[in-house]
C-alpha positions in Angstrom: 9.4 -18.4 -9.5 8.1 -17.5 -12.8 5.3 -14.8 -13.0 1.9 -14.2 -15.5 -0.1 -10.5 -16.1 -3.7 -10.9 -15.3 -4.5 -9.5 -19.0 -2.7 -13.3 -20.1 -2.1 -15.6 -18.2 0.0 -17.9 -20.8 3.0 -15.8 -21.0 5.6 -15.9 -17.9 8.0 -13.1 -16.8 11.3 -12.7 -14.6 11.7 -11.2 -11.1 13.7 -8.9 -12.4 11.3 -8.1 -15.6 8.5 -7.6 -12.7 10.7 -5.4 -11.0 11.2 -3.3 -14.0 8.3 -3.3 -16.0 5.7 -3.2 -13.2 2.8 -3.8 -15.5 2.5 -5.4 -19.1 1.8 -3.8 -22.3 -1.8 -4.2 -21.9 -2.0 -3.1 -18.3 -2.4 -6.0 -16.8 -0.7 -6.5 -13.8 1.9 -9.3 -12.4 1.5 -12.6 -10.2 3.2 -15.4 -9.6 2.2 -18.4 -11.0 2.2 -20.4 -7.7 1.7 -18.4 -4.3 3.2 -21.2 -1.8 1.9 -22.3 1.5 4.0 -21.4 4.4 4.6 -25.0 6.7 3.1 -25.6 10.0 6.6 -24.9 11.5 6.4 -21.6 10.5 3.3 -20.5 12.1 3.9 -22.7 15.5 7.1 -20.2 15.1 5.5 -17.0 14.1 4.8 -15.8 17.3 8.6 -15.2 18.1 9.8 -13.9 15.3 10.0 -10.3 14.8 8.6 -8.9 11.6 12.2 -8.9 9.6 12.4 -12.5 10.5 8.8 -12.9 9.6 9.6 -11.0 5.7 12.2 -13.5 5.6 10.9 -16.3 5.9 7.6 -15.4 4.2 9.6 -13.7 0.8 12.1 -16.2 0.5 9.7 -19.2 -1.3 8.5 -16.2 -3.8 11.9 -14.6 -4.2 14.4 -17.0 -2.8 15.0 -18.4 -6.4 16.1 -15.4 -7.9 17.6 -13.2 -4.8 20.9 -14.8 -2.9 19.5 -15.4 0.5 22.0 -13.0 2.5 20.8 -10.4 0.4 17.2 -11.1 0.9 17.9 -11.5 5.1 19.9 -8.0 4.7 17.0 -6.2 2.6 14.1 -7.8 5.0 16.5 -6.8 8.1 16.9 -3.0 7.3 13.2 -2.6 5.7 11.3 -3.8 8.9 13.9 -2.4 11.2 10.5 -0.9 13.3 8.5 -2.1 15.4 4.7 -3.2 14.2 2.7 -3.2 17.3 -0.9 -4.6 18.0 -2.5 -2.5 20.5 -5.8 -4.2 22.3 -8.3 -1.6 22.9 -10.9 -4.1 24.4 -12.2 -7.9 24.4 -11.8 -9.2 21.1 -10.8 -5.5 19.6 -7.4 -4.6 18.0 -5.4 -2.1 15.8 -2.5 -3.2 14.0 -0.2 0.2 14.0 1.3 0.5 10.5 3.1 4.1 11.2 6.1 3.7 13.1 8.5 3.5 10.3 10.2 6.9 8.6 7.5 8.6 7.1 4.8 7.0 9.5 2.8 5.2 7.2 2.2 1.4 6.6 3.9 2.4 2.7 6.9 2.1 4.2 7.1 -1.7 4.9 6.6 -2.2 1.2 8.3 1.2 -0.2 11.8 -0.3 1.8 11.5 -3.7 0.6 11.2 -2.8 -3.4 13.9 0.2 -2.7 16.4 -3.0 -1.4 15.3 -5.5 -4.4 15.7 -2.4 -6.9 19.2 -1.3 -5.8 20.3 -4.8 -5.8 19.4 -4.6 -9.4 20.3 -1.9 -10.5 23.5 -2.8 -9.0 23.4 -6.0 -11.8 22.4 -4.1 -14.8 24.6 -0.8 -14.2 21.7 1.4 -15.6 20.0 3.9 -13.7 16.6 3.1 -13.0 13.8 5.4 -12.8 11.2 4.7 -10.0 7.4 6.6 -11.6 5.3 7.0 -8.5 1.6 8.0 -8.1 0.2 9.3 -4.8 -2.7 10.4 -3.3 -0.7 10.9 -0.1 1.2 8.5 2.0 2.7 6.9 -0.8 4.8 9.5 -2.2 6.6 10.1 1.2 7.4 6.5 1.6 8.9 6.1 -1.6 11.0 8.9 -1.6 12.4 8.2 1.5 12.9 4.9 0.7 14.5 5.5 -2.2 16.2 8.8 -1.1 20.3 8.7 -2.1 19.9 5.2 -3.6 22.8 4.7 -6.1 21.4 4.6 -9.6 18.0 5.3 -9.2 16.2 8.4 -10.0 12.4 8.6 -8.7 9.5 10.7 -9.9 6.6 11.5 -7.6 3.2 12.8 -9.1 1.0 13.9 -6.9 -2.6 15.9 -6.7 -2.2 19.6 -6.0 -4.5 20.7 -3.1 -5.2 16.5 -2.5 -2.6 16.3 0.1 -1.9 17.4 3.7 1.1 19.5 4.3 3.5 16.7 6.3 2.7 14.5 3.2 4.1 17.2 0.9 7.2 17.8 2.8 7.9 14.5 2.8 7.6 14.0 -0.8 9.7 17.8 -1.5 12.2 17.4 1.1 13.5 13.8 0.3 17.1 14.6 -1.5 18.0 15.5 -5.5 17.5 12.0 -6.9 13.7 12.9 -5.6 12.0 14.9 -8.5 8.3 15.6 -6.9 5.7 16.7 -9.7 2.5 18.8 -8.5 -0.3 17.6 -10.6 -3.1 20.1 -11.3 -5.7 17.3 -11.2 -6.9 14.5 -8.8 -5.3 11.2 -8.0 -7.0 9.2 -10.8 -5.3 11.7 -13.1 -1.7 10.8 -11.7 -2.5 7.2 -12.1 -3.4 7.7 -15.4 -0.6 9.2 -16.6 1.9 6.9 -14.9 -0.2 4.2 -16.7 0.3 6.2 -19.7 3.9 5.9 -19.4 4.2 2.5 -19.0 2.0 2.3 -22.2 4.7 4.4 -24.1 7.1 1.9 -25.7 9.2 4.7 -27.1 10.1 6.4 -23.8 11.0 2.9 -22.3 13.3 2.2 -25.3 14.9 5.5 -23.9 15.0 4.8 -20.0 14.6 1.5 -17.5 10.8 2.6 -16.0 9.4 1.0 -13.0 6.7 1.7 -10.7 7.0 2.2 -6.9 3.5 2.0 -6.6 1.0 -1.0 -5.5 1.3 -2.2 -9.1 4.7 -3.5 -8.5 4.6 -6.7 -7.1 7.5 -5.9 -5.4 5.8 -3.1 -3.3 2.5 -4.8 -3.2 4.4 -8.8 -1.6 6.3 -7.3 1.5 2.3 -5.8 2.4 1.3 -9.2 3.7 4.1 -9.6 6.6 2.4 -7.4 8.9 -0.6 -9.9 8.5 1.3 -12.4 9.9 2.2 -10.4 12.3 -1.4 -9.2 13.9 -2.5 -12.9 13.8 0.6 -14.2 15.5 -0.1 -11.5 18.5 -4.1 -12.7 18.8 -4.6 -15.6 20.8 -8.0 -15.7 21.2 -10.7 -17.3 18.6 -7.8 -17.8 16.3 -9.9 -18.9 13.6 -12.7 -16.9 13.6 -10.2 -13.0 12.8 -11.4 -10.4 11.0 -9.3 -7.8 9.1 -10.4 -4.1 8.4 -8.3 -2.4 6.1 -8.5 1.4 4.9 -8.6 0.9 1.0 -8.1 2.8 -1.7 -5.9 1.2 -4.5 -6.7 -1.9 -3.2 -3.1 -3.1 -2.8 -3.3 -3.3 1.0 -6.3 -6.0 0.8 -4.7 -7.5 -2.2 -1.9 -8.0 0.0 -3.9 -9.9 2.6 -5.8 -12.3 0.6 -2.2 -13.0 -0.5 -1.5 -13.6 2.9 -5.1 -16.2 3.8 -3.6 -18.0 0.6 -0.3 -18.5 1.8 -2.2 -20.5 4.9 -2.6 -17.8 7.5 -6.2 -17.7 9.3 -8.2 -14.6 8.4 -12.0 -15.8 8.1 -12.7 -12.2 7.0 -11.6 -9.6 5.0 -13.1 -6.2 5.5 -13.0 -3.2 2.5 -13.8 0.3 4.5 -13.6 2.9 2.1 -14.7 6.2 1.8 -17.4 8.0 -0.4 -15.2 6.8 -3.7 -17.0 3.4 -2.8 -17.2 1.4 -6.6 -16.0 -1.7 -4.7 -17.9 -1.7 -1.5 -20.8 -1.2 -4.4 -19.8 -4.1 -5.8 -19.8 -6.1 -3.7 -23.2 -5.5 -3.0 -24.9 -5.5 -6.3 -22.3 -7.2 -9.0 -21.1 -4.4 -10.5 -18.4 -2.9 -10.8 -18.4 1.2 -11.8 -15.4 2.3 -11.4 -16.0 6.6 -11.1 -13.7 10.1 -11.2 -12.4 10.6 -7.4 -14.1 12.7 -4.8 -12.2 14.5 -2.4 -12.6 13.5 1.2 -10.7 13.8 4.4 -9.4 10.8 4.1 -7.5 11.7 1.2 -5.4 8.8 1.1 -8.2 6.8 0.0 -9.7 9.2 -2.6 -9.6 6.5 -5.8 -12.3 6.2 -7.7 -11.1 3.1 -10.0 -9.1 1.1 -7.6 -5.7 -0.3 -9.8 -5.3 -2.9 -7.9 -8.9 -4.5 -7.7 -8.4 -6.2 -11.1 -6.6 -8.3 -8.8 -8.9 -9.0 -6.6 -11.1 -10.2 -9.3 -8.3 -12.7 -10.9 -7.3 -14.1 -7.7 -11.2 -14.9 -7.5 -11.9 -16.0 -10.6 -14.3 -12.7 -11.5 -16.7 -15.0 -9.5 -18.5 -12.3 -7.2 -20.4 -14.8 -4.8 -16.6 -16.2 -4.4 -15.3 -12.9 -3.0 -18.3 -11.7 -1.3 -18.0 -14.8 1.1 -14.2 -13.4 1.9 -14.5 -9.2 1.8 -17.3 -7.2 2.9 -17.3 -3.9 2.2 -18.3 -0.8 3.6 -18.1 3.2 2.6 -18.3 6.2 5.7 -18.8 9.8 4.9 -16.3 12.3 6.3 -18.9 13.1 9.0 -19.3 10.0 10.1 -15.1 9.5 9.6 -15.0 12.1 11.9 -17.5 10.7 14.7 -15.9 7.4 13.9 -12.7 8.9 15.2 -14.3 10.8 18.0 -15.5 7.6 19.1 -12.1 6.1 19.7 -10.6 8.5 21.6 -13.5 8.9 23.9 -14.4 5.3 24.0 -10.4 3.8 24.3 -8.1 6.6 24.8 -7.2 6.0 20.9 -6.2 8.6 18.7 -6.8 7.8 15.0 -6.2 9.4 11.7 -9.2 9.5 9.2 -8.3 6.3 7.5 -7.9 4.7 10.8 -11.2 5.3 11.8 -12.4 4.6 8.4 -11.6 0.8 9.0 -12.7 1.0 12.5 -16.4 1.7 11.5 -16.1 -1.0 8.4 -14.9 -3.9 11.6 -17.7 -2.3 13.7 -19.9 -2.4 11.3 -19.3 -6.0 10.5 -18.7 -7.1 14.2 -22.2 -5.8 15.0 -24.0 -8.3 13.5 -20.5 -11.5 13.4 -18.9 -12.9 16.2 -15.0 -12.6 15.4 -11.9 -11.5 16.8 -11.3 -8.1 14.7 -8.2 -6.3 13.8 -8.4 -3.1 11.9 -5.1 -1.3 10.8 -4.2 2.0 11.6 -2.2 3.0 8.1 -0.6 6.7 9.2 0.1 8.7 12.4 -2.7 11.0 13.6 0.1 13.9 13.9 -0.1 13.6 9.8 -3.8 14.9 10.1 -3.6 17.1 12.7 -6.5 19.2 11.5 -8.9 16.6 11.0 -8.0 15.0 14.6 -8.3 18.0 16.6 -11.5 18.4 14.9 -12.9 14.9 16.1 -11.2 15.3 19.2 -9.8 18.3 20.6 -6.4 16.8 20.8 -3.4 17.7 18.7 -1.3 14.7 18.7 2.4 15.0 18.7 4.2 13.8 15.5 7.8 12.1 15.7 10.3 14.7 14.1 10.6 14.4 10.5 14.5 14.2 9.1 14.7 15.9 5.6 17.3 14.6 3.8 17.2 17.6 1.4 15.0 19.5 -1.5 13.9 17.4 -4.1 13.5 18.5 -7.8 9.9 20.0 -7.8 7.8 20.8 -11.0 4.7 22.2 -11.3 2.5 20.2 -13.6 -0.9 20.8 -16.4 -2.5 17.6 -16.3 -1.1 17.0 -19.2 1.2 13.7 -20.4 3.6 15.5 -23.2 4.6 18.0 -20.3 4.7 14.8 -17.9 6.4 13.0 -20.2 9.4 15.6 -20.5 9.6 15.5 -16.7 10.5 11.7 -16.4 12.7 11.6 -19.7 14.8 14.8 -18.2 14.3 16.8 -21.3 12.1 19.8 -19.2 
């Protein structure tokens, strides 16, 4: 499999330049240059595989070529070694729970799959690798626990001071000496901007091998669209009429999924619930596309105001808007009505949600009110992360699983500023 940036689409790359470059030198980001249809077999088989077997299968025609296939079954074995429930709240109503891997958030799936690629490769090259991360709150977590101990790769975390809960930040701090987490003073388009930044600077790469663990990587962003197949294979009913909800901010998670329809599976409907930092729900409704600094919300996860990964979006749809309109719908929710939304489930179901939960529950309401579908939404991170926020809607403190630290990172306080930045990842600060 050979792979093309959506800034040009004539030049091919290497799995392993992918891996290691994340983005081109005009920010454009990687695809491959054929996304394969999974065979009938396959999804007459789905239903009994669990989701390692289903990464398997659904890698291997994307990475097969380039990764021996015991090392892909051993990588897709001890990433998805979790469960990936679908829970039915009521006729035609279910949420695909995303949190019960290490740092209880759907980022692990993908965060575990690129740690196994990228220590397989580092393993081939013999240089250390350093992993660039930019959070604005589950991500972090997952990567550096993902990524926590890994022979001969070094990870650096940025993430916004003040922007993300206290479990979030423990995660990120408490996740071993190869883990150096960097305190931003700024928001999460600011971390994202400065990891971009460094992927722009050809000088520090001549100096260090620099990937990205973020939703940029297609590596991170692939693994994403095995727990697709997974909700459809546990819905029997109206098969072809499904509708997905998923809580978006960078837009890798959707990405992911239309990723997913292409590859054959049966989603009629993609669903884009955001919160107030809504430039692609607005674009989907007008044409245009204004991407905006990021307001702070409680679903902090989701606070993006220019969305990396839509650019993707657009390729995969040809920039044609009336294309992508007839697959996504998009909605936006305030924290208010976040907050009623997850009221709502636990007085109407017995369902405890997290903010971005509910965010997605309200976008498949929404669009359920006024469609006849089978609807999934996905629940992206344990309501014990945002304990505040769920007792608020709710009363209820839920119980989080114990968190293992595997030790203190390296943490650095940070100016939003990309010469100080840049000393961090280089090791000269």
């Amino acid at each position: 499999m050979k792979y093309y940036s959506t800034s040009d689409s004539s030049k091919r790359a290497s799995l392993e330049e992918v891996l290691l470059k994340s983005i081109d030198a005009n920010d454009g980001l990687y695809m491959p240059e054929i996304i394969p249809v999974m065979p009938d077999t396959f999804f007459s088989e789905m239903e009994h595989l669990s989701p390692a077997e289903i990464a398997f299968r659904v890698t291997k025609p994307v990475f097969g070529d380039d990764i021996p296939e015991d090392i892909l079954k051993s990588i897709a074995d001890k990433a998805l070694n979790f469960e990936i429930p679908v829970v039915k709240l009521s006729d035609r109503l279910y949420v695909l729970e995303l949190f019960h891997g290490p740092t209880f958030a759907f980022k692990d799936v993908g965060a575990r799959f690129l740690a196994g690629l990228l220590s397989w490769f580092a393993g081939r090259t013999g240089r250390e690798i350093t992993v660039l991360a930019a959070t604005s709150g589950d991500t972090g977590g997952a990567v550096a626990n993902a990524f926590s101990e890994k022979e001969g790769i070094r990870v650096v975390v940025l993430y916004p001071a003040g922007r993300i809960s206290p479990v979030q930040e423990k995660q990120i701090t408490r996740a071993g000496r190869n883990i150096t987490a960097v305190k931003l003073q700024g928001d999460f388009d600011d971390c994202q901007r400065l990891v971009k930044m460094a992927f722009s600077d050809a000088d520090l790469k001549k100096k260090i091998v620099l990937t990205s663990a973020n939703s940029i990587n297609f590596g991170r962003l692939f693994p994403q669209t095995v727990y697709y197949f997974q909700a459809v294979s546990k819905i029997k009913k109206d098969s072809d009429r499904i509708a997905v909800s998923v809580p978006s901010g960078n837009f890798g998670n959707l990405t992911s999924g239309i990723i997913a329809a292409r590859m054959g599976l049966k989603i009629s409907k993609f669903i884009a619930s955001t919160n107030i930092n809504n430039s692609v729900p607005i674009y989907l409704k007008t044409g245009i596309y204004t991407p905006h600094p990021s307001f702070k919300t409680i679903s902090s996860a989701m606070d993006v105001g220019a969305p990396g990964n839509f650019k993707r979006v657009l390729h995969l749809f040809g920039d044609n808007h009336k294309a992508i309109k007839n697959t996504i719908s998009g909605y936006w929710f305030t924290d208010d009505e976040t907050l009623a939304g997850m009221r709502e489930l636990y007085e109407s179901y017995g369902y405890l949600a997290d903010p971005h939960t509910a965010v997605a529950y309200l976008g498949l309401k929404k669009y359920m009110d006024s469609n006849i579908c089978t609807g999934i939404f996905l629940a992206t991170a344990h309501p014990g992360k945002f304990a505040d926020e769920t007792f608020r809607a709710t009363g209820t403190v839920p119980d989080l699983p114990a968190f293992q630290p595997a030790g203190d990172s390296v943490r650095v306080a940070s100016p939003n500023d990309y010469s100080f930045v840049r000393k961090i990842i280089e090791k000269s600060f």
